[in-house]
C-alpha positions, 0 to 999 in steps of 0.5 A: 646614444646620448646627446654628446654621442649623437652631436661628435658623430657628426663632426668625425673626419674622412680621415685615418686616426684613433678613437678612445671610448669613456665610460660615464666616470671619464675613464678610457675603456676602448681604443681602436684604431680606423682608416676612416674614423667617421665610418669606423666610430659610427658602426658601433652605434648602428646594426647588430654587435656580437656580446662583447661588442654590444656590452662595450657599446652600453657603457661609452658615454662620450668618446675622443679621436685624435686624427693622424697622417696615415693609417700606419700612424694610426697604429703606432698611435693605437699602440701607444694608447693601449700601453698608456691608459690600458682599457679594460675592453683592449685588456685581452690583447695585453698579455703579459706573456712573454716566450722564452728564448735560447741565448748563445752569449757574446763572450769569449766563452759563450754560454747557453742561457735560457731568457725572456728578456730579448734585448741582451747581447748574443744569438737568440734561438727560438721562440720556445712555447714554454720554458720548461721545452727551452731549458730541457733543450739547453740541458741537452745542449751542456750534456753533449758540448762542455760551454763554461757554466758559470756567470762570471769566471772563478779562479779556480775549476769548479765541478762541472770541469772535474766532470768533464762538462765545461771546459774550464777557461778559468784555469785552461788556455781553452782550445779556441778551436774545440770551443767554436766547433762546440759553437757551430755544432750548437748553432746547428742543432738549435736551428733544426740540424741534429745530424752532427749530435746524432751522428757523434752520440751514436758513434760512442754508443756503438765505441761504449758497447764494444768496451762493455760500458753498458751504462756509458752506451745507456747515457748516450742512448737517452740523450739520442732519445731526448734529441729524437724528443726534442726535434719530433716536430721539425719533420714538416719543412720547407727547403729554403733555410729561412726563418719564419713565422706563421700565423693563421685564425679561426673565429666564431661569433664570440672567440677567435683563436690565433695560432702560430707556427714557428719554422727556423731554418725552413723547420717547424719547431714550435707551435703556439695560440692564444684564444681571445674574445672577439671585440673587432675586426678578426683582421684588425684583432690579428694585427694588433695581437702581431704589432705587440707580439713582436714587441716583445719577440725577436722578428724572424725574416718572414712572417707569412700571414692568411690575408693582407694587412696593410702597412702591417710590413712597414710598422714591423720592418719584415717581410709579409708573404700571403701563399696562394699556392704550394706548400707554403699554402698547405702550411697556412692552411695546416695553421688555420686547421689547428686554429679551428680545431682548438677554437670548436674541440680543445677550447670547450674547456678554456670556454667551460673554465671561463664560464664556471667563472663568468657564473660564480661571480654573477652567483656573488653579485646576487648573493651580495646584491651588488653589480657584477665584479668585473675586476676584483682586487684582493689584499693578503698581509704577512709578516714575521712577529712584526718584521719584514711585512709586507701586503700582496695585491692580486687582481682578477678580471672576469674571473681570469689572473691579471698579473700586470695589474698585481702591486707588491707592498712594503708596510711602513708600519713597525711593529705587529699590528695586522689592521694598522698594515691593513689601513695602510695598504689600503689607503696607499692603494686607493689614494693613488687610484684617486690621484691617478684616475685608475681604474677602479674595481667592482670589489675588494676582498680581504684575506681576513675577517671582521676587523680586517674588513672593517679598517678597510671600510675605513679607509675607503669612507675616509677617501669617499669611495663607495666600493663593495668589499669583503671579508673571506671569514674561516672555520674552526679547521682554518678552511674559508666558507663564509663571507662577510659582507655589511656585518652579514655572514653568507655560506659559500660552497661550489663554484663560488667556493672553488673561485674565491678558494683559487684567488686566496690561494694565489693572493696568499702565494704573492703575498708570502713570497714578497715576504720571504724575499726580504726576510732572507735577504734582511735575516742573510745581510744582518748575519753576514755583515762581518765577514771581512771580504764579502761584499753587497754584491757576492751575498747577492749571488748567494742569495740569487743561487740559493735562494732561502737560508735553509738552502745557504745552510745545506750547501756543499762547499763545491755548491759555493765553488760553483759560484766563484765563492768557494773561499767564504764557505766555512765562514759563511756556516759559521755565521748562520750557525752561530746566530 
């Protein structure tokens, strides 16, 4: 503890506010939040800290706080900061995830989308744990009740009404009354009520059989096997019809792990977690993960919580309820059951993966002879003979993606030549990194070998920044196993390998899928220009729904019926085969 440390101790209020820890570069790499900040900021240099704690605690050389009126001003605050300057030690709690939703537009024929974004207009049902659960739920959802499927209405009737799968409002005056039954059923069955779709599969079933339309009867079979798939969790309940949700946690010296338990209509329907190294309070590290879960997740009636927080319900606007008893109790306690069981059995291999990466990357610190590469960026260029190149960077953190932190580029640079593209990125990069006082990283790998590397080297003397970087050199079977580092060569083979190999792997995945976005939209502009009618916004519907040329030129006409562009078809083939 410094000079600096030891003298702003002495002057911290009795008073609820935040504090920002600094690093010895100024920059900002925790920050916490205290219902009284002289207590809070001093236990961090007295007693004994967990690992995370106490590798914090080594490298604050100076700290700031900023006093507020309550503690519940302090977590707004909190908040705020955290989004503002992201501290590398509050990294874990900003995840980028975000839970798919099922959304009953607000239309006049509504229909079923599967969205992240929670802010559009209509009924939203979930959350889901993944989306590929959301969409199987929505597909199930277009097979039993005929919602229209396009996003803007055609003139003409498109596939799914010859189908018998939409109920065509387009050409249709639709049953205002068969469409809001379809409506109410749906609403039911997505908040836990599947008697109605059960009742009406198994009553055309029973009507198929006895026609002898065995593969009708089999159709409808599956899909009550689906709906018995689908709602397979929702059997533990409480009867009170409210949506809520249930957190519970289980942590050991190093991890907690905050599990989550999504009832809707008094339903368990989903269930999630997540494991975060520990650097606070259990209690504290709950509600900050809460405070920015619900920024981004709808906010269901109730939310039940092990112990209370307090000013938690107040900055949330929704109930919290502690059970003590009953059967409310034995779900949270089921809730803390699954978090200690995947914190102690399921998350020995989170814990193994972490580690196999925490260990390679101190293995090419002391192979390289440099510090331990904490956050590495790492730059990847792809361009077509010259055209539509861009550069992709991927950030890593211990080991782990960081795909909030990932930068897309767009290279200003005409013409083939892949270390001017280099010198360029690079430059633009890491200017803005100076200009803007971000975070800088422990080591910058370049997809590329000696000559890439050095125009990176390049830049970085140019800009008098002294950051480790390499190159990743490959054999004459085009398979990475060397590194280049100061025009030194070093094999590279197990655990290294596997981590360097998964990270140009994914730098190559970012980078390449940049360019073939703006080659296809350049290439399908440049060939669609002179079609008369079709405008910016139809071919960007093309575009969005096909997503590559191969795929425009091996549509059907029904596939561009289906968009509502049925009339440019054979234009549009002539277009591409005639170019």
């Amino acid at each position: 503890m410094n000079d600096i440390i030891k003298n702003k101790l002495k002057l911290l209020p009795e008073k609820p506010g935040c504090y920002l820890m600094k690093n010895s570069q100024g920059t900002i790499i925790y920050v916490g939040k205290a219902k009284v900040l002289k207590n809070r900021v001093k236990s961090y240099f007295t007693g004994s800290h967990n690992a995370k704690t106490t590798l914090l605690v080594s490298e604050i050389e100076d700290f700031e706080f900023i006093m507020t009126n309550s503690n519940l001003e302090a977590y707004l605050l909190e908040i705020n900061l955290i989004i503002k300057h992201r501290p590398k030690y509050n990294i874990d709690l900003m995840d980028d995830k975000t839970y798919p939703y099922i959304l009953l537009t607000k239309e006049d024929n509504p229909r079923l989308l599967v969205v992240r974004n929670t802010k559009i207009k209509g009924e939203l049902f979930g959350p889901y744990p993944n989306v590929t659960a959301a969409r199987k739920t929505v597909d199930l959802l277009n097979s039993l009740y005929p919602f229209r499927k396009c996003n803007k209405i055609p003139k003409k009737e498109c596939l799914y009404y010859h189908i018998n799968n939409c109920l065509a409002p387009c050409i249709n005056n639709v049953n205002k009354e068969e469409y809001d039954e379809a409506i109410k059923k749906t609403r039911s069955f997505l908040k836990g009520d599947t008697s109605f779709a059960l009742n009406e599969l198994k009553a055309k079933m029973d009507e198929y059989s006895k026609k002898l339309e065995f593969e009708k009867a089999m159709e409808c079979r599956d899909l009550i096997n689906s709906i018995n798939e689908t709602t397979e969790r929702q059997k533990i309940s409480i009867n009170d019809d409210i949506d809520r949700d249930v957190f519970n946690y289980y942590n050991d010296d190093k991890n907690i792990c905050i599990y989550t338990l999504f009832m809707r209509n008094g339903r368990i329907v989903q269930n999630d977690c997540i494991v975060l190294e520990l650097i606070d309070e259990p209690v504290e590290m709950l509600a900050n993960y809460l405070i920015e879960f619900y920024d981004k997740s709808v906010k269901p009636k109730e939310i039940m919580l092990p112990t209370e927080i307090e000013d938690l319900a107040s900055l949330l606007e929704v109930k919290i309820f502690v059970p003590k008893i009953g059967e409310k109790k034995q779900i949270m306690d089921m809730a803390y059951d699954n978090a200690k069981n995947t914190l102690l059995t399921k998350d020995e291999l989170y814990k193994s993966k972490l580690e196999r990466s925490v260990n390679a990357l101190n293995e090419l610190a002391i192979l390289l002879n440099i510090n331990y590469p904490r956050r590495i960026e790492m730059f990847d260029n792809s361009n077509t003979f010259g055209s539509y190149a861009v550069s992709g960077m991927v950030v890593y953190i211990d080991g782990k993606k960081a795909p909030s932190e990932y930068r897309k580029y767009k290279v200003n640079l005409e013409g083939i030549d892949d270390y001017g593209t280099t010198k360029e990125i690079i430059y633009r990069r890491y200017y803005r990194v100076l200009m803007d006082n971000l975070e800088k990283p422990d080591l910058i790998i370049m997809d590329g070998g000696k000559g890439h590397l050095e125009a990176v080297i390049e830049v970085l003397n140019s800009l008098n920044l002294n950051i480790p970087a390499i190159g990743l050199k490959k054999n004459r079977h085009h398979k990475t196993d060397r590194i280049i580092y100061n025009d030194k060569e070093y094999p590279i083979s197990g655990i290294m390998y596997q981590l360097l190999s998964n990270m140009q792997e994914e730098v190559h995945r970012f980078a390449i899928t940049f360019h073939r976005s703006l080659r296809d939209k350049g290439m399908f502009n440049s060939k669609l220009d002179n079609i008369k009618g079709l405008g910016e916004k139809s071919v960007q519907r093309i575009i969005d729904e096909f997503k590559t040329i191969e795929n425009i030129k091996n549509a059907k006409e029904e596939d561009f019926e289906r968009i509502g562009l049925k009339r440019f078809y054979n234009d549009v083939m002539d277009a591409l085969k005639n170019k």
